[in-house]
ZATORLO-190291 format. One record per residue (C-alpha): residue number from 1; residue in three letters; x, y, z. Coordinates in steps of 0.25 Angstrom, whole numbers. Each point is the difference from the previous one (the first is absolute). Example, Ala and Ser with C-alpha at 12.3 -4.5 7.8 and 13.67 -1.06 7.14 Angstrom:
<recs>
+------+------+-------+-------+-------+
| resi | resn |  east | north |    up |
+------+------+-------+-------+-------+
|    1 |  ALA |    49 |   -18 |    31 |
|    2 |  SER |     6 |    14 |    -2 |
+------+------+-------+-------+-------+
</recs>
This chain:
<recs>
+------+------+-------+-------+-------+
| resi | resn |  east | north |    up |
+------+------+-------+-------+-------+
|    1 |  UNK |  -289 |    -8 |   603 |
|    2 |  UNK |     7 |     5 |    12 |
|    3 |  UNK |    14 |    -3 |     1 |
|    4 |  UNK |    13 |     4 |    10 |
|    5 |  UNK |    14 |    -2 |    -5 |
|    6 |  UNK |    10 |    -4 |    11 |
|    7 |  UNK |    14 |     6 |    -4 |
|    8 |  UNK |    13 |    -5 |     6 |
|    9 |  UNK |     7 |    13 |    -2 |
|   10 |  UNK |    14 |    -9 |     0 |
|   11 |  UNK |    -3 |    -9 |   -11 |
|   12 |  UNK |    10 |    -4 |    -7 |
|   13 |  UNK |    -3 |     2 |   -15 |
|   14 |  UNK |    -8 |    13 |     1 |
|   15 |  UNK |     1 |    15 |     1 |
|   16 |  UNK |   -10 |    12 |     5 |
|   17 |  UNK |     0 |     2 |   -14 |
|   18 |  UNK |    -5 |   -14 |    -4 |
|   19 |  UNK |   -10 |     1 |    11 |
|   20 |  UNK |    -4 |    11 |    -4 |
|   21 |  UNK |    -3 |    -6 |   -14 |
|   22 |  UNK |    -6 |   -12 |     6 |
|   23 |  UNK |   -10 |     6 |     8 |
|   24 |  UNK |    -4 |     9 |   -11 |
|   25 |  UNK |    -4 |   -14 |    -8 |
|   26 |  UNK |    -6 |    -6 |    10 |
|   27 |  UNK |   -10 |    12 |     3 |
|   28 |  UNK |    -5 |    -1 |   -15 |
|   29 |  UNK |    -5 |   -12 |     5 |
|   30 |  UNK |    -4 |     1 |    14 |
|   31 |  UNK |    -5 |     9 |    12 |
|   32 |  UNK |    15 |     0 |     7 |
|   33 |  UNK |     6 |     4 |    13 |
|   34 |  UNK |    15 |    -1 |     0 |
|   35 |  UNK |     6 |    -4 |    16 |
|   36 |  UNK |    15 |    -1 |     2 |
|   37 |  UNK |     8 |   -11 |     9 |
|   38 |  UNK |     7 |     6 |    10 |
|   39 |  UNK |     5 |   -12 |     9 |
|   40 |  UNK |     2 |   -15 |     0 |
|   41 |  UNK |   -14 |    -4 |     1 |
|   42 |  UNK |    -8 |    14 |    -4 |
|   43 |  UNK |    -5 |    -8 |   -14 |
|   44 |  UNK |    -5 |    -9 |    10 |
|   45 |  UNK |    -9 |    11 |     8 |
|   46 |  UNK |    -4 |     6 |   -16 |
|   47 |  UNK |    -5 |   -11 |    -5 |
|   48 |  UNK |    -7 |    -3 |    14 |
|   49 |  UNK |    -6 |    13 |    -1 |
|   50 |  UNK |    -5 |     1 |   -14 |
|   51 |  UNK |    -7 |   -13 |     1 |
|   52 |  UNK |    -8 |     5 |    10 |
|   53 |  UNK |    -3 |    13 |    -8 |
|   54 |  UNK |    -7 |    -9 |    -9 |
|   55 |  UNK |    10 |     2 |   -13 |
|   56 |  UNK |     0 |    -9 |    -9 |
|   57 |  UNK |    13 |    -1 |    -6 |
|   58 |  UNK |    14 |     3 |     7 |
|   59 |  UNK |    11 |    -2 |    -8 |
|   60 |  UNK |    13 |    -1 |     4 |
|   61 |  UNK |    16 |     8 |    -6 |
|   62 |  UNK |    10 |    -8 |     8 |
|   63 |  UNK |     8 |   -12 |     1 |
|   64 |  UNK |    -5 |   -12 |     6 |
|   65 |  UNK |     1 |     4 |    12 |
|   66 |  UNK |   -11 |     9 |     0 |
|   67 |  UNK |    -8 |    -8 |    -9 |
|   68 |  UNK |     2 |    -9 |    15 |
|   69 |  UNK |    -4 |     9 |     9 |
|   70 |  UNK |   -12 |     7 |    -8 |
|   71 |  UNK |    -5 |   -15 |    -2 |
|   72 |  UNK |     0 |    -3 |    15 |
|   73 |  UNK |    -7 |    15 |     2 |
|   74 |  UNK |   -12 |    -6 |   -10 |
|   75 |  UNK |    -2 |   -13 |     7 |
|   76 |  UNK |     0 |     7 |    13 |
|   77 |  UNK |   -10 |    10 |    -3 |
|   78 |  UNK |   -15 |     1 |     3 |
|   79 |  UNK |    -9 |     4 |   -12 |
|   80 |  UNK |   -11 |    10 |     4 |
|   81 |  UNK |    -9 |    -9 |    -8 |
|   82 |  UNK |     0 |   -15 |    -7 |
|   83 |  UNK |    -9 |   -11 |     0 |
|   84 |  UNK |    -2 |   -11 |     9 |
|   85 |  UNK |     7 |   -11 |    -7 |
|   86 |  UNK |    11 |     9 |    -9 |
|   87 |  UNK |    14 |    -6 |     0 |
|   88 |  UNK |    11 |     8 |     4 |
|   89 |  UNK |     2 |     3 |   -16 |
|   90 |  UNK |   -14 |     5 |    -1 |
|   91 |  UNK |    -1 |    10 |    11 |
|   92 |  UNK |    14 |     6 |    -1 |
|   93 |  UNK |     4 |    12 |   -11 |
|   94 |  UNK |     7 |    -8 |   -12 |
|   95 |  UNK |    16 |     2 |     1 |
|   96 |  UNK |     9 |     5 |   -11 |
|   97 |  UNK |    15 |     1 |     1 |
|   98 |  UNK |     9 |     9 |    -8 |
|   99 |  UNK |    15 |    -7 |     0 |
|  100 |  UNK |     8 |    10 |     6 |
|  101 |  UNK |    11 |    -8 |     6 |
|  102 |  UNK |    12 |    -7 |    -2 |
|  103 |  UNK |    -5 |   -14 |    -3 |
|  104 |  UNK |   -15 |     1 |     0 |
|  105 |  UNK |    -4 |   -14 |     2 |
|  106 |  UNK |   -14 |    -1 |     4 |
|  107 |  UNK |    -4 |    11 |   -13 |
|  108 |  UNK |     7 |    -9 |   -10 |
|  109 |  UNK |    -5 |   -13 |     4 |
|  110 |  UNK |   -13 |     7 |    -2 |
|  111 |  UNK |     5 |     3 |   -17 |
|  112 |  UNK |     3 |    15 |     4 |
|  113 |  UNK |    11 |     6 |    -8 |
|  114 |  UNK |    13 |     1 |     8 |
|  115 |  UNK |     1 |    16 |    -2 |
|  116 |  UNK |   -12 |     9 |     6 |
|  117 |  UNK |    -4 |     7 |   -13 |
|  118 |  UNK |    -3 |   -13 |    -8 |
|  119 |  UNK |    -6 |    -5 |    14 |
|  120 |  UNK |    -9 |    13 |     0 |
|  121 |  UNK |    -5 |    -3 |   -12 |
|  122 |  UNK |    -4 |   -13 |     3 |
|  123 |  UNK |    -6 |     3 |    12 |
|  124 |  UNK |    -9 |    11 |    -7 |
|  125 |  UNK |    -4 |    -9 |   -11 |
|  126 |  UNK |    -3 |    -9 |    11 |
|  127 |  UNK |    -8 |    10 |     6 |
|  128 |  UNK |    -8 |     4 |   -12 |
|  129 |  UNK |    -4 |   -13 |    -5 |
|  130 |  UNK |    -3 |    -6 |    15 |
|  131 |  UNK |    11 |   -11 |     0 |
|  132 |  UNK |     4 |    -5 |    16 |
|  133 |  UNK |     0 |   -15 |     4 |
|  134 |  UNK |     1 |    -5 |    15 |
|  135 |  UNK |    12 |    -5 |     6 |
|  136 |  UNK |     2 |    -7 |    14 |
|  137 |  UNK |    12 |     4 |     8 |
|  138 |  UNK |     7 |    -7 |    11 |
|  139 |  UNK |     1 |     3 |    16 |
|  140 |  UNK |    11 |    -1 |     9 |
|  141 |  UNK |    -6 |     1 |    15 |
|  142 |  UNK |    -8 |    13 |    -3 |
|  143 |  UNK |     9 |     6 |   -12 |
|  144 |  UNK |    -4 |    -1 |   -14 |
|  145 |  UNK |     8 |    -1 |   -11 |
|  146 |  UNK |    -1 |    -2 |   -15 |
|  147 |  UNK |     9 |    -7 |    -7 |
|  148 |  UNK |    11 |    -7 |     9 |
|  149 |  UNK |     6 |    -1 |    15 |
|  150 |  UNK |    13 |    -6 |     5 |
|  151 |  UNK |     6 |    -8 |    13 |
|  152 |  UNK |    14 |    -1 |     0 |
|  153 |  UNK |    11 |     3 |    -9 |
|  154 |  UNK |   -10 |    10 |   -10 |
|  155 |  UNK |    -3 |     8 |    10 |
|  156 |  UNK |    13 |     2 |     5 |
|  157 |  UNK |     6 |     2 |   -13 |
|  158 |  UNK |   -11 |    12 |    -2 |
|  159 |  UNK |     4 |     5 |    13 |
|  160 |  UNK |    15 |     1 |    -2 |
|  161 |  UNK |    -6 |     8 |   -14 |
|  162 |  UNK |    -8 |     9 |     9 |
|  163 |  UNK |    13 |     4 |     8 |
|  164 |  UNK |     7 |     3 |   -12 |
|  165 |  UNK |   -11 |     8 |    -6 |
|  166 |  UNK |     1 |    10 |    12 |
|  167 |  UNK |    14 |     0 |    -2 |
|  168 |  UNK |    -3 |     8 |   -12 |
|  169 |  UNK |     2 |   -13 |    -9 |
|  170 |  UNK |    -9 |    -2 |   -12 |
|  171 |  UNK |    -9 |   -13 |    -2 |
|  172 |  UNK |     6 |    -7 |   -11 |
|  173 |  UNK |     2 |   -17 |    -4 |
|  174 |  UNK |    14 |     3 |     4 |
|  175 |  UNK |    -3 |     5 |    14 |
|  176 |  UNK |   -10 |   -12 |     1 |
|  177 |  UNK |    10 |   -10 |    -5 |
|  178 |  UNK |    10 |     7 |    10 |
|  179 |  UNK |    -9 |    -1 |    11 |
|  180 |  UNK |    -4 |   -17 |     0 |
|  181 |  UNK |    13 |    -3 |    -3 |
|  182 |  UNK |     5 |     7 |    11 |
|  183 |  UNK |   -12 |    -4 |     9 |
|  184 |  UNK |     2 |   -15 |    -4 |
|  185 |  UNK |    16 |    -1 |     2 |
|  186 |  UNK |     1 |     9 |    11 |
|  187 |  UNK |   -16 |     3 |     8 |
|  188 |  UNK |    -6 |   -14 |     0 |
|  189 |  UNK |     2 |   -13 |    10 |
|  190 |  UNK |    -2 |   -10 |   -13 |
|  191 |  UNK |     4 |   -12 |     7 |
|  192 |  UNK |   -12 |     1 |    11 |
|  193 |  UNK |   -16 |    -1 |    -9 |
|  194 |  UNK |    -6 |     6 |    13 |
|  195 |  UNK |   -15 |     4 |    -8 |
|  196 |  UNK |   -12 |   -10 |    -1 |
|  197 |  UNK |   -13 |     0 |    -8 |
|  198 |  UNK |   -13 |    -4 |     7 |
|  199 |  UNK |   -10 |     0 |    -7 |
|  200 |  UNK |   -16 |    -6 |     5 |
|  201 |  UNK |    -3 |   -16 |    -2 |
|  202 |  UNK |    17 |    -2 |    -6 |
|  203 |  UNK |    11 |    -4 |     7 |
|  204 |  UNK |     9 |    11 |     3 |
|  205 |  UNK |    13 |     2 |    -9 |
|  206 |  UNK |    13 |     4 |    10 |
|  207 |  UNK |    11 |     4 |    -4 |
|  208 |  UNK |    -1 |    11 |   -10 |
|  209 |  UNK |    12 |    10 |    -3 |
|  210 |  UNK |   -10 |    10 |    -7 |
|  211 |  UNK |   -12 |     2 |    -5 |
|  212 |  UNK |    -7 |     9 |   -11 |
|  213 |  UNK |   -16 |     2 |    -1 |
|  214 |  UNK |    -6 |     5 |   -13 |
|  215 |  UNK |   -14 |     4 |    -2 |
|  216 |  UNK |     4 |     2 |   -16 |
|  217 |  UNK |    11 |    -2 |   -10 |
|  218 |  UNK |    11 |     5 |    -1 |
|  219 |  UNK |     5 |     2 |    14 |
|  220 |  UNK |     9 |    11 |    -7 |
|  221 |  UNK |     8 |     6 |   -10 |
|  222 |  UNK |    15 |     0 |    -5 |
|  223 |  UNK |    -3 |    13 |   -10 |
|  224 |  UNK |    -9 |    -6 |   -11 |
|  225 |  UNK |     1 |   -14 |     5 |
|  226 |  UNK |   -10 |    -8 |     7 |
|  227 |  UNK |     4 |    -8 |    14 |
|  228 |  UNK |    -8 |   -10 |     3 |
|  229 |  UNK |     3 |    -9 |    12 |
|  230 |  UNK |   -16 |    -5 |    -2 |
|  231 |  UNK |    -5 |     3 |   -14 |
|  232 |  UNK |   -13 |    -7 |     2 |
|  233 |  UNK |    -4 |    11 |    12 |
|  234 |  UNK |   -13 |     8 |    -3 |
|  235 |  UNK |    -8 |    11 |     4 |
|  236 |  UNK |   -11 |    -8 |    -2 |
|  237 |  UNK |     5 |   -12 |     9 |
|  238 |  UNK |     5 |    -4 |    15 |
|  239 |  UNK |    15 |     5 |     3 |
|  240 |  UNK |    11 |    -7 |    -7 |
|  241 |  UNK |    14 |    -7 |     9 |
|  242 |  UNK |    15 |    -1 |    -4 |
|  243 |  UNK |     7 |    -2 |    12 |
|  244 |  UNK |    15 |    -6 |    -1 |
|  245 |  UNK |     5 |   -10 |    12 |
|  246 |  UNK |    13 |     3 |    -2 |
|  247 |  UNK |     9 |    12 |    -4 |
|  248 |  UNK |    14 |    -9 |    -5 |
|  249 |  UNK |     7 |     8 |   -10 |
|  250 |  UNK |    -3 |   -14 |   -12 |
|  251 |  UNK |   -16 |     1 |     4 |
|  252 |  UNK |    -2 |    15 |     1 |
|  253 |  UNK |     7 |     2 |   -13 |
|  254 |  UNK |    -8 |   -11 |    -8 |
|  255 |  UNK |   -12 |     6 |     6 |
|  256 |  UNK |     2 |    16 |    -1 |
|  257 |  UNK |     4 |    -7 |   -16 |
|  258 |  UNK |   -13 |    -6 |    -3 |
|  259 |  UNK |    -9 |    12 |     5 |
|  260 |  UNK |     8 |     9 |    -8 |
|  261 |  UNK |    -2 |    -8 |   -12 |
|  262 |  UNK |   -10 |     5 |   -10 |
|  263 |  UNK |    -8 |   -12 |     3 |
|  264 |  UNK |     0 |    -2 |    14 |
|  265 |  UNK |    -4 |   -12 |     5 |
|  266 |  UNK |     9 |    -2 |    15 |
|  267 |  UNK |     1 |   -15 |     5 |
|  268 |  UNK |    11 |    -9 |     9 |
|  269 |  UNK |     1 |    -6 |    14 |
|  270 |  UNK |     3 |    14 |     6 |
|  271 |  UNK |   -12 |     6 |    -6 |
|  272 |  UNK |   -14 |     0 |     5 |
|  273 |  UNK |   -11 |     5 |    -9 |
|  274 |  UNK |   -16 |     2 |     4 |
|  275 |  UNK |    -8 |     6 |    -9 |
|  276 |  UNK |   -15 |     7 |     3 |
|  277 |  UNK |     1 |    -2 |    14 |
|  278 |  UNK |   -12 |     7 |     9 |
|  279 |  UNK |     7 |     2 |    13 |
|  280 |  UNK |    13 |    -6 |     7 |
|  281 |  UNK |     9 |     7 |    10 |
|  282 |  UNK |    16 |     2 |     2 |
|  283 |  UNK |     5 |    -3 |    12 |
|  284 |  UNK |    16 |     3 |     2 |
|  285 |  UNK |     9 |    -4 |    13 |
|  286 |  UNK |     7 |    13 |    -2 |
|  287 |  UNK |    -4 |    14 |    -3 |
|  288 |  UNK |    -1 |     0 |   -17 |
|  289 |  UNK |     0 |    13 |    -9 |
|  290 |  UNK |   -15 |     2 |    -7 |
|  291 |  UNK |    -3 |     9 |   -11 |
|  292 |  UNK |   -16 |     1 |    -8 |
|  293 |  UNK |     1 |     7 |   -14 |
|  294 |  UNK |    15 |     4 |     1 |
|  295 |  UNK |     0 |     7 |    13 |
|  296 |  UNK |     8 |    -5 |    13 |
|  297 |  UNK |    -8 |    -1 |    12 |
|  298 |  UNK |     8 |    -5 |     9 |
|  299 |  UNK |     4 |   -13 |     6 |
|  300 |  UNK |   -11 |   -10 |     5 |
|  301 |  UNK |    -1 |   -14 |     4 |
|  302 |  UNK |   -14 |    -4 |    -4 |
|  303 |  UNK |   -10 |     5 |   -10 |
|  304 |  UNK |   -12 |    -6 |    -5 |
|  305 |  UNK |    -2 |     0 |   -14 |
|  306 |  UNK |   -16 |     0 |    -5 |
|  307 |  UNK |    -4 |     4 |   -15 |
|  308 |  UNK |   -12 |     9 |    -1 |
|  309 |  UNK |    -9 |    -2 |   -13 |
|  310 |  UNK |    -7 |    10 |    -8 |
|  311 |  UNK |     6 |    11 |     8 |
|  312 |  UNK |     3 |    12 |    -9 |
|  313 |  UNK |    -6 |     5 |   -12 |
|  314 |  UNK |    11 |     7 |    -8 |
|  315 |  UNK |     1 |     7 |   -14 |
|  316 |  UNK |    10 |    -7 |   -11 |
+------+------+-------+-------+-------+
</recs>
């Protein structure tokens, strides 16, 4: 089995040494080629570029965000060969991700471990006994992304952490609690919803405040605990909706409360909830902040949401 590993080389919970360690197991198991990121975007171009080789396994030893970018590089590419009729899943090298970040989201809803040797271990075992299942991902305009995106108050939440984090500050809960409180009391115009949800066939629902898209649960983690604004989103379902209409201090509170809680199950006037949804679209009156997977991308005032069946095949 041929294979290429796709190192972030600023991953947050790993060494040369543990790389070192890593690729050495790995190549007990596989014919591998090690590539290293060198920009925003590069895993992108790897990924891209090994599919096309006709490798069948590219695994990943980064945070989320390059689990992001190497799955958009795989659903860009062009096999050399595949059969008329192959889904996506079937004609693209199987995925494997190594949790090498901080948070590690889209490897733990998979079951992985949360540190990268137990993960390695997993994955090999995986490897030697054939073990992979399918799972869809969702699309905002052309991007891809795995496990959730955000319009609104998420996203600018992640941005105020990305600033901080190139300020020489660590990611930690506290500088995430730090951040949306300060992005709610201080960033946010709570007394004007400007988003609304269209989806085909429904009438439109106008005035959101903010709105978060999963394709699985969790959305995130607070260290070992589970957040799941949707607890019934799958990988093996449509894209999954909490949107809130309102951001008063009373509601917001409740809300955040219930979706911390161990068994989350978020309801009330100012919520709106849709689950296993195939396509909608966000439309904002104002520029809004967007993230997919954890990264900030900027501010936009429309995406369209579709979610994409079957599209990955990936070892767990």
């Amino acid at each position: 089995m041929r294979a290429v590993l796709v190192v972030n080389p600023k991953a947050t919970t790993t060494s040369e040494r543990s790389r070192d360690v890593l690729v050495r197991a790995l190549r007990s198991e596989v014919d591998l080629s090690v590539r290293y990121t060198r920009r925003r975007g590069h895993a992108m171009d790897l990924a891209r570029e090994a599919a096309e080789e006709g490798v069948d396994l590219v695994v990943t030893l980064g945070g989320d965000g390059t689990v992001n970018e190497v799955a958009n590089g795989l659903m860009a590419a062009e096999p050399p060969t595949f059969r008329t009729g192959d889904t996506p899943a079937e004609r693209l090298p199987a995925l494997a991700t190594v949790p090498g970040g901080s948070t590690n989201v889209f490897a733990r809803a998979l079951g992985l471990p949360r540190e990268w040797p137990d993960g390695t271990s997993m994955i090999l075992e995986a490897l030697r006994l054939g073990r992979s299942r399918t799972i869809g991902l969702g699309r905002a305009d052309e991007r891809y992304f795995t496990f959730c995106a955000g319009f609104g108050l998420d996203a600018a939440v992640i941005h105020r952490v990305e600033q901080a984090r190139k300020r020489g500050r660590v990611s930690t809960p506290a500088l995430y609690l730090r951040s949306t409180l300060g992005q709610y009391f201080l960033g946010s115009d709570r007394r004007h919803p400007a988003i609304s949800l269209e989806r085909p066939g429904e009438l439109a629902e106008g005035e959101l405040a903010t709105v978060i898209i999963q394709n699985t649960a969790p959305w995130t983690y607070l260290g070992d605990r589970e957040i799941n604004p949707n607890p019934d989103a799958s990988f093996d379902l449509g894209l999954d909706v909490l949107a809130m209409r309102q951001l008063r201090v009373a509601s917001t509170t409740r809300t955040v409360t219930q979706f911390l809680s161990r068994n989350a199950e978020p309801r009330g006037r100012q919520v709106l909830r849709l689950h296993d949804v195939p396509e909608f679209t966000l439309v904002s009156a104002r520029p809004q902040a967007f993230q997919l997977d954890g990264d900030y991308l900027g501010e936009r005032e429309k995406v369209r949401f579709t979610s994409v069946p079957a599209a990955l095949r990936v070892i767990c």
